[in-house]
C-alpha positions as CSV (number, residue, x, y, z in Angstrom):
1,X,25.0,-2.8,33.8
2,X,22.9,-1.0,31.2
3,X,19.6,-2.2,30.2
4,X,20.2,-4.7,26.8
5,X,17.4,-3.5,24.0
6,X,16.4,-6.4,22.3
7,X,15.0,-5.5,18.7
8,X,12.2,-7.3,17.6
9,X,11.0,-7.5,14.0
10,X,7.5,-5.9,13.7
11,X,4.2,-7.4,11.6
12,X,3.5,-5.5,8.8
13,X,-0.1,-5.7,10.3
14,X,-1.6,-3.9,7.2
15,X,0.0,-6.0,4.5
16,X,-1.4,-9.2,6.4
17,X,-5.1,-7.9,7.4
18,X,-5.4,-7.1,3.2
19,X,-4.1,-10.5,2.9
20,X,-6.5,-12.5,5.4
21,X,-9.2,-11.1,3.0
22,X,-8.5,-13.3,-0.4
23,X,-10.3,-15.7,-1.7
24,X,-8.5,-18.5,-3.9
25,X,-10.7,-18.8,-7.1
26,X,-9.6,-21.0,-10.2
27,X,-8.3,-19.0,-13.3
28,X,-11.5,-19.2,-15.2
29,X,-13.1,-17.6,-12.2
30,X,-10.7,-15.2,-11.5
31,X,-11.1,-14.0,-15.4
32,X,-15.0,-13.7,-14.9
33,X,-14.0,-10.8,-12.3
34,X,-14.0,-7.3,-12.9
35,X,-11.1,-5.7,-12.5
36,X,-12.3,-3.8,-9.9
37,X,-13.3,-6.7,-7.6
38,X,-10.1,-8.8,-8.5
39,X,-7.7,-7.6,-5.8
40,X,-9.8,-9.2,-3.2
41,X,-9.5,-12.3,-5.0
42,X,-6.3,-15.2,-5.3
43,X,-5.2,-17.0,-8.3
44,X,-2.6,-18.9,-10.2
45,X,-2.2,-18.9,-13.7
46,X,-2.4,-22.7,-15.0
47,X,-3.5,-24.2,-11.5
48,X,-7.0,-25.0,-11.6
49,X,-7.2,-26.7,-8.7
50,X,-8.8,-24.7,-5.7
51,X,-7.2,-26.9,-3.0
52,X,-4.3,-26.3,-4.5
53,X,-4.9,-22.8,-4.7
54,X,-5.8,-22.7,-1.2
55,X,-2.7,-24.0,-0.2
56,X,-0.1,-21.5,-1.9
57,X,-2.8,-18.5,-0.4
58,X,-2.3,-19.9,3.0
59,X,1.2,-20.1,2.9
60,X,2.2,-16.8,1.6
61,X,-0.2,-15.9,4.4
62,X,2.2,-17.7,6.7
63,X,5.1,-15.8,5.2
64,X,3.7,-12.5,5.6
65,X,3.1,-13.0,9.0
66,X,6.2,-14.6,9.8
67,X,8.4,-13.3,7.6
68,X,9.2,-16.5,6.0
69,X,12.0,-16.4,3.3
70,X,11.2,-17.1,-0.2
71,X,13.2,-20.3,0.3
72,X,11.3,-21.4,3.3
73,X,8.0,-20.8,1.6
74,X,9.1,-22.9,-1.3
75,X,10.3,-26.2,0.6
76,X,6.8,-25.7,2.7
77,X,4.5,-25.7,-0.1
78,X,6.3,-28.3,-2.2
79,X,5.9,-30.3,0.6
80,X,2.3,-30.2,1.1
81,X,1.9,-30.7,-2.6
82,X,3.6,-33.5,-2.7
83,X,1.8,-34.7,-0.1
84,X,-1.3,-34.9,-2.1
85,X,0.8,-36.3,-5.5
86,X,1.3,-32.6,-7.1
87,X,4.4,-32.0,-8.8
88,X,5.9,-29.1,-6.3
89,X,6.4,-25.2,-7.8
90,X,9.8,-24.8,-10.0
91,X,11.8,-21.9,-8.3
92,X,11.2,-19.3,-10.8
93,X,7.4,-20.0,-10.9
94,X,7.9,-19.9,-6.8
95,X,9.9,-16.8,-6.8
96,X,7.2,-15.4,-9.2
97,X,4.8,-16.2,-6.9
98,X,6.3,-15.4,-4.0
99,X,7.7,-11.9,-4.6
100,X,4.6,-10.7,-6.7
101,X,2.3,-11.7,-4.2
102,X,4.1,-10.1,-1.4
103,X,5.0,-7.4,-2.6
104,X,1.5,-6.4,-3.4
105,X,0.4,-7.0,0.0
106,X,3.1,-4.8,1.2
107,X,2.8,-1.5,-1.3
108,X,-1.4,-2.2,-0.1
109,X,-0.3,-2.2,3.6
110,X,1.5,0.9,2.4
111,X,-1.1,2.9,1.0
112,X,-3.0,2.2,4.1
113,X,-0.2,4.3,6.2
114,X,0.7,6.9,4.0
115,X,-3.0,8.1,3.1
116,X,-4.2,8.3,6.7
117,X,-5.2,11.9,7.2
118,X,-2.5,12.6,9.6
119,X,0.2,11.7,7.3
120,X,-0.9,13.3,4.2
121,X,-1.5,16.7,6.2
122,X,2.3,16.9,6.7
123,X,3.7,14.6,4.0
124,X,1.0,15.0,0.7
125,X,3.4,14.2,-2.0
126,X,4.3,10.3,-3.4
127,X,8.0,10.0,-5.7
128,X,7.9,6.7,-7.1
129,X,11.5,5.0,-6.5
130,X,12.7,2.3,-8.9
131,X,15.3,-0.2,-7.3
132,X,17.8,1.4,-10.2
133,X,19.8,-1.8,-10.9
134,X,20.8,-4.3,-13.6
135,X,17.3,-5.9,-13.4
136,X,14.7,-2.8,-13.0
137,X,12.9,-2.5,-16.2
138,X,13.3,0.7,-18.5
139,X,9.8,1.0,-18.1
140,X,10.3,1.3,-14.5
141,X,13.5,2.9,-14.5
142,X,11.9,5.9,-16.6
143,X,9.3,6.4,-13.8
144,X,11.8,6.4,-11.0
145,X,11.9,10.3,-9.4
146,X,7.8,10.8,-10.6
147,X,6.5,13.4,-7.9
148,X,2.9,13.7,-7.8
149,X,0.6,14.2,-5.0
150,X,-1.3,11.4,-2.9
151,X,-4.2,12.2,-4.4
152,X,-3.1,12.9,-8.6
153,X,-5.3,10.4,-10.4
154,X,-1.4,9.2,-11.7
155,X,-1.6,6.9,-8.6
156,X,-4.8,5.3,-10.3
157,X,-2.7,3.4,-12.7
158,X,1.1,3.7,-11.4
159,X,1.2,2.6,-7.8
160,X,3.5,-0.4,-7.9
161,X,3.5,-2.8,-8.2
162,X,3.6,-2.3,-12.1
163,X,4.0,-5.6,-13.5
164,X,5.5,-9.5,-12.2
165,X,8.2,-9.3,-9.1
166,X,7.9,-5.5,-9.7
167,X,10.6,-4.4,-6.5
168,X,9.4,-0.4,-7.5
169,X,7.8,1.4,-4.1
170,X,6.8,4.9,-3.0
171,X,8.1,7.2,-0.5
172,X,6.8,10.3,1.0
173,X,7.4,13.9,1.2
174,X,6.8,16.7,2.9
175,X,6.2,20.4,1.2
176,X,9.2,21.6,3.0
177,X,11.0,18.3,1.3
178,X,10.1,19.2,-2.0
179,X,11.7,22.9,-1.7
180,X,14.7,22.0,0.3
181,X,15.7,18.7,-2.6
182,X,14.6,21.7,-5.9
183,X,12.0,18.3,-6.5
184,X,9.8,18.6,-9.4
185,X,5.9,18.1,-8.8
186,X,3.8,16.9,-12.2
187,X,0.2,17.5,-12.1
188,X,-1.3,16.7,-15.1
189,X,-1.7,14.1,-18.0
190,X,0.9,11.4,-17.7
191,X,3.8,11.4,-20.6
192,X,3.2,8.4,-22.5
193,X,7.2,8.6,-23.1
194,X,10.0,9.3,-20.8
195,X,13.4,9.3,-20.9
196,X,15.5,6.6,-19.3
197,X,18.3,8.2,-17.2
198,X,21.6,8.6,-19.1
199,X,19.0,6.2,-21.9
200,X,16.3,6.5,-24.3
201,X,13.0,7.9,-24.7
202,X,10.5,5.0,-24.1
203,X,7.0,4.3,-23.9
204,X,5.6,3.8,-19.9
205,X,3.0,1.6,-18.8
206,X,2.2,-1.4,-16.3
207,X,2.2,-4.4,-17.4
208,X,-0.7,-5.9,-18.3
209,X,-3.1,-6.6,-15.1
210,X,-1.0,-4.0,-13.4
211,X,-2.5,-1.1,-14.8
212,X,-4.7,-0.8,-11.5
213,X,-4.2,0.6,-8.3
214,X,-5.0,-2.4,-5.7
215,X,-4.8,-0.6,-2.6
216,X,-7.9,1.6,-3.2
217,X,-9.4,-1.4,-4.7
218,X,-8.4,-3.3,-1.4
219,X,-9.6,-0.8,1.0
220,X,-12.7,1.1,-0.3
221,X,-14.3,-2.6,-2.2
222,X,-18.0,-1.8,-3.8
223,X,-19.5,-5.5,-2.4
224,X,-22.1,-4.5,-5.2
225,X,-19.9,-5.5,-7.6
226,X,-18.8,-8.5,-6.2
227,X,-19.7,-11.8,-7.6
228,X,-21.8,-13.4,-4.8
229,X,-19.1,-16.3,-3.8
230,X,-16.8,-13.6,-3.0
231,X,-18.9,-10.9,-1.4
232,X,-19.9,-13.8,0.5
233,X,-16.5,-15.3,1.4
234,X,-15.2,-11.5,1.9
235,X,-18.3,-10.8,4.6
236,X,-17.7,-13.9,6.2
237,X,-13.8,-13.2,6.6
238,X,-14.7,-9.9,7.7
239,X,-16.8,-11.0,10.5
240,X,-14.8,-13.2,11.9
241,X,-12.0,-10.6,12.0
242,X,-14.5,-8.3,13.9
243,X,-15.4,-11.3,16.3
244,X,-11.4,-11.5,17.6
């Protein structure tokens, strides 16, 4: 009989080690960072409790690392709230939560991979890919096809996610990619309209709070510029990693 392969999902072991590295902070905190410092840190708008806060970090932690459904993490962190006399997340505000959230940690995991040196040797160029359904935004949509370089300031700003359960990724291409697909490669300022395809002309931006690439924020942070409480709680996290 021939060997059975058993397929196994795999951690996305990026995504999680930039997660393990947030701090929960209240809102008011979390607006006294700069915006340079703020993808190291965890918040929720109009829950000023840090327990609480700790709580909903921990378990989309748990998600991430077991690749708990949005559904699951819902019922698990209602519970616990409840279990301290919270009223429990509605399931937009959870979905919100949950799919913004992880999806950050995932296009950070992501930048990790695809800008280590022996990737962007043989694959240098990044084309943004919108979802291109009913519910992508125009603004998104628009951008959907973008060719640029890994290394085009364009990534600065536009590296999804751009805005609130943005689904928008990247993938990769090689130079022999680009000639074989007749693909397009923009250097250059970035159009502040573009045309939707088979739509209008519209203005492009991230949404507010989006306008920042997290992954370099993630994994080159200036602890100089970090508030002490989070330099401190980042330094502590990071020894503690080192010590496993």
């Amino acid at each position: 009989m021939a060997d059975v392969i058993k397929l196994e999902p795999l951690s996305f072991d990026e995504a999680i080690e930039f997660f393990k590295t947030k701090v929960a902070l209240t809102p008011k905190q979390f607006a006294k960072l700069e915006e340079a410092v703020r993808a190291r840190a965890f918040t929720v708008g109009g829950i000023t409790a840090l327990n609480v806060l700790k709580d909903i970090l921990a378990e989309l932690t748990k998600a991430l690392e077991a690749g708990t459904t949005i559904v699951e993490f819902r019922k698990n962190i209602n519970d616990k709230l409840a279990a301290k006399g919270w009223d429990g997340l509605t399931p937009y505000r959870a979905d919100n939560i949950f799919r913004t959230q992880i999806q950050t940690a995932y296009q950070v995991g992501r930048w990790k991979q695809i800008t280590d040196p022996d990737v962007v040797q043989y694959r240098p160029y990044l084309i943004y890919d919108a979802v291109n359904d009913k519910r992508t935004r125009l603004a998104h949509l628009a951008m959907d096809g973008v060719t640029r370089r890994w290394d085009d300031p364009f990534w600065n700003t536009f590296y999804p996610p751009n805005g609130f359960r943005c689904r928008c990724s990247v993938r990769t291409a090689s130079e022999r990619d680009i000639k074989r697909e007749g693909i397009k490669v923009e250097t250059g300022a970035v159009p502040s309209i573009r045309e939707v395809p088979n739509g209008p002309a519209i203005p492009v931006n991230p949404d507010i709070g989006f306008d920042r690439n997290a992954a370099k924020d993630a994994w080159q942070p200036d602890l100089s510029k970090y508030p002490d409480k989070l330099r401190q709680a980042f330094e502590k996290r990071q020894k503690g990693k080192n010590a496993v």
